[in-house]
C-alpha positions in Angstrom: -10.5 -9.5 33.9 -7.0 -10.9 33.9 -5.2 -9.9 30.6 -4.0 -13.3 29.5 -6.8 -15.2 30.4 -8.3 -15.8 26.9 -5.2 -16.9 24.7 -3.0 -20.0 25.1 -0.1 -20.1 27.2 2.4 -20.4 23.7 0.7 -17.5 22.4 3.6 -15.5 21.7 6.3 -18.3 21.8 6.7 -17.6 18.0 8.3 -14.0 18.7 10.8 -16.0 21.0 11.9 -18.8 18.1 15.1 -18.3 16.1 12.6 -18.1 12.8 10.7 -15.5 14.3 10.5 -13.2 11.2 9.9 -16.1 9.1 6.5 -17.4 11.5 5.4 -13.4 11.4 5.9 -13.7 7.6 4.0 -16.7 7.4 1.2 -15.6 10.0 0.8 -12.1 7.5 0.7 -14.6 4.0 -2.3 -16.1 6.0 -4.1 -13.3 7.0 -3.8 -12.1 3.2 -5.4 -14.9 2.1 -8.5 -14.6 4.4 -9.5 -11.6 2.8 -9.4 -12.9 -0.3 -11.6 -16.2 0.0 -15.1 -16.0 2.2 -13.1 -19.1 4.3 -9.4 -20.0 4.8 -9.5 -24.1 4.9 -6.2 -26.1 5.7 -5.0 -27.1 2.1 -5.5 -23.3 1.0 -3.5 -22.1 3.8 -0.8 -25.2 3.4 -0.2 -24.5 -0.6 0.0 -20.4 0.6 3.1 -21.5 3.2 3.9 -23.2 0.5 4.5 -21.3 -2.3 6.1 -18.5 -0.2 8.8 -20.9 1.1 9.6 -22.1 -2.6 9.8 -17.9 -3.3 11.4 -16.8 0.0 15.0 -15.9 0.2 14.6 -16.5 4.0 17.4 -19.4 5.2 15.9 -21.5 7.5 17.6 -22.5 11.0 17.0 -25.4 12.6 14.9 -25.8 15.7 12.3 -28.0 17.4 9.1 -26.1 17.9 7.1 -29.4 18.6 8.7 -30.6 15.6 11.7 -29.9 13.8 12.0 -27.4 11.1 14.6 -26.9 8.7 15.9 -25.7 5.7 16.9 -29.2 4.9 13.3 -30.2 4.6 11.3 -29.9 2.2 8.5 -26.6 1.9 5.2 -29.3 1.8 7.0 -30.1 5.2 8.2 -27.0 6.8 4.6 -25.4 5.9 2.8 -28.5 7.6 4.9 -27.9 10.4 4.7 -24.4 10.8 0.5 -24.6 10.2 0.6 -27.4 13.4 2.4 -25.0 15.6 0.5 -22.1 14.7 -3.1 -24.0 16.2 -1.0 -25.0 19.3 -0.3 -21.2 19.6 -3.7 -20.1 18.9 -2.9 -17.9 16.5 -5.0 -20.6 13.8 -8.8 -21.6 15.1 -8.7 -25.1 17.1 -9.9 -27.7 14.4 -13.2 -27.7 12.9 -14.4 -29.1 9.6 -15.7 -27.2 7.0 -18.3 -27.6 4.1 -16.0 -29.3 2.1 -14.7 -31.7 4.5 -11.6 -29.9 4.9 -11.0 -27.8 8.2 -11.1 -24.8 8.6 -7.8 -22.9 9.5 -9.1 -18.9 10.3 -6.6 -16.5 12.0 -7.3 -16.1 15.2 -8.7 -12.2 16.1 -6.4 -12.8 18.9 -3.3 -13.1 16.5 -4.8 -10.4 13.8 -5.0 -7.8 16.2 -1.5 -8.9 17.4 -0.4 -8.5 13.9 -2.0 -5.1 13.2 -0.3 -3.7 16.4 2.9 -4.9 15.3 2.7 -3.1 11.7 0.9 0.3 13.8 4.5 0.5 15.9 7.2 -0.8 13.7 6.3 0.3 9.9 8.1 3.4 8.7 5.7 3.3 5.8 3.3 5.9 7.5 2.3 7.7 4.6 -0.8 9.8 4.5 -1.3 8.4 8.1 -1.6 11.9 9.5 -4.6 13.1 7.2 -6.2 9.9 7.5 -6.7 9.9 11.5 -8.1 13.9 10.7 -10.2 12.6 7.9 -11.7 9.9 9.9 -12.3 12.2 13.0 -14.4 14.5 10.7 -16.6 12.0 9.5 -17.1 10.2 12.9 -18.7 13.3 13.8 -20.0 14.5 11.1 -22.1 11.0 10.7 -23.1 10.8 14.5 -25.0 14.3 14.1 -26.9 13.2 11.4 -30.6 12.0 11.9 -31.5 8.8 12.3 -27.6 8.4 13.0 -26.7 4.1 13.8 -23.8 5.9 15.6 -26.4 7.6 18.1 -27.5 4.1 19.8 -24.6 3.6 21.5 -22.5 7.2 21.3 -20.1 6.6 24.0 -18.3 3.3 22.5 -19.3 4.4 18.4 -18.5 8.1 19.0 -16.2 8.9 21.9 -14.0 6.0 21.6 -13.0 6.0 18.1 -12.5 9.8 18.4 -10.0 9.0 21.2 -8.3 6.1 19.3 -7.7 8.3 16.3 -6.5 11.7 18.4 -4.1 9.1 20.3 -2.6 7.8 17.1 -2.5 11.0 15.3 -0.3 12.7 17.9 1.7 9.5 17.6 2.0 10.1 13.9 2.9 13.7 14.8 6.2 12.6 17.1 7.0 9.8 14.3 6.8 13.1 12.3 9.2 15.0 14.8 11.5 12.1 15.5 12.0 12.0 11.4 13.4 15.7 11.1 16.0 14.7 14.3 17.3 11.5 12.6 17.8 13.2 9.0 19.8 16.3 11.1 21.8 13.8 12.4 22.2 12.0 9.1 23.4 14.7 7.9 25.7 15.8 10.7 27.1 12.7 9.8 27.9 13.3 6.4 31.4 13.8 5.4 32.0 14.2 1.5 29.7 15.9 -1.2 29.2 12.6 -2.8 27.8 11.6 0.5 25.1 14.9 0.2 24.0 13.5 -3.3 23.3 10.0 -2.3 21.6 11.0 0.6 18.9 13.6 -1.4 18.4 11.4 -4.2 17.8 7.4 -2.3 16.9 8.0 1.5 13.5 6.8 1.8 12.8 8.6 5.5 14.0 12.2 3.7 11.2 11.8 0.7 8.7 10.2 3.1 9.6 13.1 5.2 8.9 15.8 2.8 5.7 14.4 0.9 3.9 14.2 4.8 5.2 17.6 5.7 4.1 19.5 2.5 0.5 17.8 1.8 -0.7 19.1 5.4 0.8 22.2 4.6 -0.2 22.7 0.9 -3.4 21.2 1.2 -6.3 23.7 1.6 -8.6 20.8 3.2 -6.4 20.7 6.6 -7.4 23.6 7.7 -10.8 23.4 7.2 -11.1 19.8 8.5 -9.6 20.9 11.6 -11.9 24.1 11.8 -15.2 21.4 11.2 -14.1 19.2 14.0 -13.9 21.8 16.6 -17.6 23.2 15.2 -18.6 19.3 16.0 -17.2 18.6 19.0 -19.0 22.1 20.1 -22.3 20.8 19.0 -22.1 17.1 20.5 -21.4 18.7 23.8 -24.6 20.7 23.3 -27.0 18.1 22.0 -28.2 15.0 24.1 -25.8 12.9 22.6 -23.2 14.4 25.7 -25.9 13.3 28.3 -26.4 9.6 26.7 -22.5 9.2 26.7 -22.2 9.2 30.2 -25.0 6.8 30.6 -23.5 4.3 28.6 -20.7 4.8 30.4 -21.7 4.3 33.7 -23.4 1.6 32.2 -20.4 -0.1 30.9 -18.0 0.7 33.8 -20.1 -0.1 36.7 -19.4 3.5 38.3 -21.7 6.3 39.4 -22.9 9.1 37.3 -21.0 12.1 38.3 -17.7 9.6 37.8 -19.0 8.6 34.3 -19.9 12.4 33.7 -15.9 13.6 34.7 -14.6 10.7 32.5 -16.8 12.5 29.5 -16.0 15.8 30.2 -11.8 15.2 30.6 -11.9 12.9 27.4 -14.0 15.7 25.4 -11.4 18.1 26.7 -8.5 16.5 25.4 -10.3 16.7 22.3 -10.8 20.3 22.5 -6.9 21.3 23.7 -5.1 18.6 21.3 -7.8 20.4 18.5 -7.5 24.5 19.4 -4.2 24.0 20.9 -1.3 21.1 20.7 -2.1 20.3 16.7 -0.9 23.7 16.0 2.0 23.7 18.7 3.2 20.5 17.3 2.9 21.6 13.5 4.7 25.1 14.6 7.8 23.5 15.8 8.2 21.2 12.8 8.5 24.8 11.1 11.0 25.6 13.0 12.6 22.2 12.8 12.4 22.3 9.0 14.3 25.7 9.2 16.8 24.7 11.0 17.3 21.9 8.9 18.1 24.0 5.9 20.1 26.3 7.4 22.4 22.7 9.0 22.5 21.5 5.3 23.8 25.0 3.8 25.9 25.3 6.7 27.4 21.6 6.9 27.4 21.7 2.9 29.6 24.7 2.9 32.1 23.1 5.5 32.1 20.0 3.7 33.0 22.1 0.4 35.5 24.3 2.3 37.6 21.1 3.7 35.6 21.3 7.3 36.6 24.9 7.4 33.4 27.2 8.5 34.3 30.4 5.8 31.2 32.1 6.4 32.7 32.4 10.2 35.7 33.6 9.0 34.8 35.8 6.3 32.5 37.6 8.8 35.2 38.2 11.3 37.4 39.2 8.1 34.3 41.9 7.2 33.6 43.1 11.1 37.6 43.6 11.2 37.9 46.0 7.9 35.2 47.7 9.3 37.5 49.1 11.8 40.4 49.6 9.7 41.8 52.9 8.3 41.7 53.0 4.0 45.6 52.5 4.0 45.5 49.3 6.2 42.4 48.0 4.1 44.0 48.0 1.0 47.2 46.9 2.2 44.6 43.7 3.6 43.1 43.7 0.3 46.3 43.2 -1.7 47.3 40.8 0.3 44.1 38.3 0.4 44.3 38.7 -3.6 47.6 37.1 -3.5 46.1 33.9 -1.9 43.8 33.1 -5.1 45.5 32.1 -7.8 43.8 31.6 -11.9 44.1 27.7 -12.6 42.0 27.3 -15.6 40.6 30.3 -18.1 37.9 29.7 -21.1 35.5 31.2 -22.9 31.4 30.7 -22.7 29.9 31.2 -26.3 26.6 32.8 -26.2 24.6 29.8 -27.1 25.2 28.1 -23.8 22.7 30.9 -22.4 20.6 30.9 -25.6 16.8 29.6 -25.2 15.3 28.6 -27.3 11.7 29.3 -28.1 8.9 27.3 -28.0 7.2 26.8 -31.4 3.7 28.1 -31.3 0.9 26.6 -33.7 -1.1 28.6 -36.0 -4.1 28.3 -34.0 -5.8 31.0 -35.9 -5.9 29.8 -39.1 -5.9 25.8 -37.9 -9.1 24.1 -39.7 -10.6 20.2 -40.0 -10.1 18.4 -42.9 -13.2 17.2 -43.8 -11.4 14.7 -46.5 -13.5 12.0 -46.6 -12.1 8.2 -48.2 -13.7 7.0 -51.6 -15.8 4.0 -52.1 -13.0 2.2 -53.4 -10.8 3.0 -50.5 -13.6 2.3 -48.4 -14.1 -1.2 -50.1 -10.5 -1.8 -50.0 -9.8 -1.5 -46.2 -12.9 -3.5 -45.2 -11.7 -6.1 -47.4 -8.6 -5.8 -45.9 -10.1 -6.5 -42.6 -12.6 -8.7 -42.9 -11.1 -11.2 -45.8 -7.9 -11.0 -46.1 -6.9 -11.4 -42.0 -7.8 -14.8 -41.2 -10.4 -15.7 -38.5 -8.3 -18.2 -36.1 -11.3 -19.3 -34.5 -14.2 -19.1 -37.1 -16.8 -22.2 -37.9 -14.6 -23.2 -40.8 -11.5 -23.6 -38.8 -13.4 -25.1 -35.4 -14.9 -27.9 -38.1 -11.4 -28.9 -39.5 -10.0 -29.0 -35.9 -12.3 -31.0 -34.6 -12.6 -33.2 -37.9 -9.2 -34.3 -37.3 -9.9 -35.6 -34.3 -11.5 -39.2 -33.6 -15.2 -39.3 -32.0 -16.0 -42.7 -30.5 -20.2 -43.7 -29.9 -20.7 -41.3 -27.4 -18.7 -38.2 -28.0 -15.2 -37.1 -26.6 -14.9 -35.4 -23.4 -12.4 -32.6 -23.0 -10.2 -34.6 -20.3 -10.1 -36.5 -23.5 -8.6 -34.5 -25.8 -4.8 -33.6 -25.9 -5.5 -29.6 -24.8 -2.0 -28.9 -24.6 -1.9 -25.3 -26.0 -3.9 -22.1 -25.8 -5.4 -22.7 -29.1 -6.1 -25.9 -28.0 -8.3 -24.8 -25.2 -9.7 -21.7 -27.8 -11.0 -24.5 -30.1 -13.1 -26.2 -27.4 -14.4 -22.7 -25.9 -15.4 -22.1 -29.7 -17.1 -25.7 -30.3 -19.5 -24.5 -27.1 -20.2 -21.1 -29.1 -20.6 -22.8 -32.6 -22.8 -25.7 -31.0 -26.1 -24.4 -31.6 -25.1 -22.8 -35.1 -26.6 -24.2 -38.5 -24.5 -25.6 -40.8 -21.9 -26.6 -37.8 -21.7 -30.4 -37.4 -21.1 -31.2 -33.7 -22.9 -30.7 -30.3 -21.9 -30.3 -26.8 -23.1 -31.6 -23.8 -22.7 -30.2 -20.1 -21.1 -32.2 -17.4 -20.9 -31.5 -13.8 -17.5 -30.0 -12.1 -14.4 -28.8 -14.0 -11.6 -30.3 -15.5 -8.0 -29.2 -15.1 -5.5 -28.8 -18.3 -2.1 -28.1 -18.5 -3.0 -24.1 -19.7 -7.0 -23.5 -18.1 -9.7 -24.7 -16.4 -12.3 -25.9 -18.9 -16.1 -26.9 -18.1 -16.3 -30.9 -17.9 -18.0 -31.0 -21.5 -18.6 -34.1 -24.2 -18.4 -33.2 -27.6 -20.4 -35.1 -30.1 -21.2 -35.4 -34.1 -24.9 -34.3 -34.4 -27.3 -37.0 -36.1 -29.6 -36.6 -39.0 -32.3 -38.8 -39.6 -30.5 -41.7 -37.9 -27.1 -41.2 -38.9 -24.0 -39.6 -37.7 -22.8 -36.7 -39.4 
């Protein structure tokens, strides 16, 4: 099947605009939204595009992608604009209304899996990405041998593929890895001043990145073992029936004959098996020796860059290899004259307390006790006092009543769109009058309405307030 036979023809004219990073922006604010609602409609997606263009630093060229765009138009505009020319594109669903009348305005899987590729190649942000792909790997396996296992109906496309899929990326993750340690030798190379060896340690985000990857596979005890599991695993699928049913499925899927299925099995299981046993612990062995020689650049360029680009370990060994081979007369003749080359610039004195340390104080733990102290009654009395009498109750019954007193009730009650909720203790006092509604002694009812009304600080239920009535008269 052709390769661009499902997706529109302007499928990837965004990447080819002049406001390409701001569509790719745009396309990831949608996709961000879908997984936070069960269903992306058209005004949700127009007041996201929205809100990022009011927030986005981004400066807007103008160009005609159907229609014009620019930053001289307004955001309601430029994110109507942009949501039209993302359905021509097909990276939004073709129109279709929704529930609520609106339509609907998914992401395309098209355009998600577009989107997911993109962040897989380009992010630096790979942390953790190398344990992840041998975590999942483990439990892939470790799921399809157990019984009753869903992964066992179809083996080849729920066990072999994703096995594939995540030895693939994870050597990719181990190059990323091995193309990191290059660039930072070659950062430094390129460092000329001391200043420039500080700045570098302390803000360059590929160096900590680096490090924090490198040292958890290392450190961590679990590596090893995960590693160790898989290759039991792997041994045990080959063994079991699963093996047999992959190739079936196979042939199945492909259209091909059973010994072809069966060599397709057999080389993808052994690629497995050598990038397991062999090529993870290749790889990892020459990052050692990467990381090596990347301590012994720094000392070496640090010294140089310390020593005016002179390389004085060099020369001090030459200096060392040629007293060897001197006579005791010419040696000290050497000697004397290498000490006149230093000369004292500065002299002072170091007074013992710069090496003091000072001890840590160490608690009395074998004599500490409890104090077992306990408050009188008058204490006692006093503090509840304190907190229950003498710290007013913002929102008791008393102070609900006198709010709402001061307010006028026609016939048939006041709604909340009614009243002049303005602050939060505005919107407390009606939340309060719904708690206090059914209470003895508290003079006003509520009744329930259908929907929600909007204020200026919440969204309060649609509710009518009314005086309660006692023997045929309003309280």
């Amino acid at each position: 099947m052709p390769v661009f036979e499902n997706i529109s023809d302007k499928f990837f004219n965004p990447f080819c605009c002049r406001n390409r990073e701001l569509y790719f922006a745009c396309i990831q604010q949608l996709i961000d939204k879908s997984k936070e609602i069960p269903v992306l409609y058209e005004t949700d997606a127009r007041n996201c595009l929205i809100i990022y263009l009011q927030n986005s630093m981004y400066a807007i060229e103008t160009e005609n992608i159907g229609e014009e765009i620019s930053s001289q138009r307004s955001s309601p505009e430029n994110a109507s604009v942009i949501l039209r020319y993302f359905r021509s594109c097909g990276w939004i669903t073709p129109k279709e209304i929704g529930r609520t009348g609106d339509n609907i305005a998914s992401v395309s899987s098209y355009c998600r899996k577009l989107v997911d590729a993109l962040h897989k190649i380009f992010d630096r942000d790979a942390s953790g990405a190398i344990t992840n792909h041998i975590f999942s790997m483990y439990e892939i396996l470790k799921s399809s041998l157990e019984k009753d296992s869903a992964r066992a109906i179809r083996p080849y496309s729920n066990i072999c593929v994703p096995l594939v899929e995540n030895e693939c990326d994870l050597k990719n993750e181990l190059l990323v890895l091995k193309d990191s340690i290059r660039t930072i030798m070659h950062a430094v190379m390129e460092i000329e001043d001391a200043n420039g060896f500080g700045q570098f340690l302390m803000k360059d985000e590929m160096l900590d990145r680096f490090f924090n990857d490198y040292f958890f596979i290392k450190r961590s005890g679990l590596i090893p073992g995960y590693i160790a599991g898989i290759d039991r695993m792997l041994m045990r699928i080959k063994k079991s029936e699963l093996y047999d049913r992959m190739a079936e499925e196979y042939m199945e899927l492909k259209n091909v004959d059973p010994v072809t299925a069966r060599e397709v099995v057999d080389r993808q299981f052994g690629e497995l098996d050598s990038f397991i046993n062999m090529e993870y612990e290749k790889e990892m062995s020459y990052i050692d020796k990467r990381i090596n020689t990347y301590y012994n650049l720094y000392s070496t360029r640090m010294m140089m860059v310390l020593s005016n680009h002179t390389n004085l370990q060099q020369y001090l060994n030459r200096l060392l290899l040629q007293m060897r081979s001197m006579k005791e007369e010419e040696r000290e003749k050497l000697l004397n004259g290498l000490s006149e080359c230093f000369k004292l610039r500065s002299m002072g004195y170091v007074s013992r307390k710069s090496f003091e340390r000072r001890r840590k104080a160490k608690p009395n733990t074998e004599n500490a006790a409890i104090e077992r102290e306990e408050l009188s009654q008058e204490e006692k009395q006093r503090l509840t006092d304190e907190l229950l009498k003498e710290t007013p109750d913002r929102y008791s019954m008393e102070t609900v009543r006198g709010y709402l007193d001061g307010l006028s009730f026609p016939e048939n009650g006041l709604a909340v769109s009614e009243m002049a909720i303005h602050t939060r203790d505005d919107a407390m006092m009606a939340a309060a009058s719904i708690i206090y509604s059914g209470s003895v002694g508290f003079p006003y009812e509520v009744e329930f309405g259908e929907g929600m009304t909007e204020t200026e600080v919440a969204r309060i239920s649609n509710i009518r307030i009314k005086k309660k009535e006692r023997r045929g008269q309003t309280v």
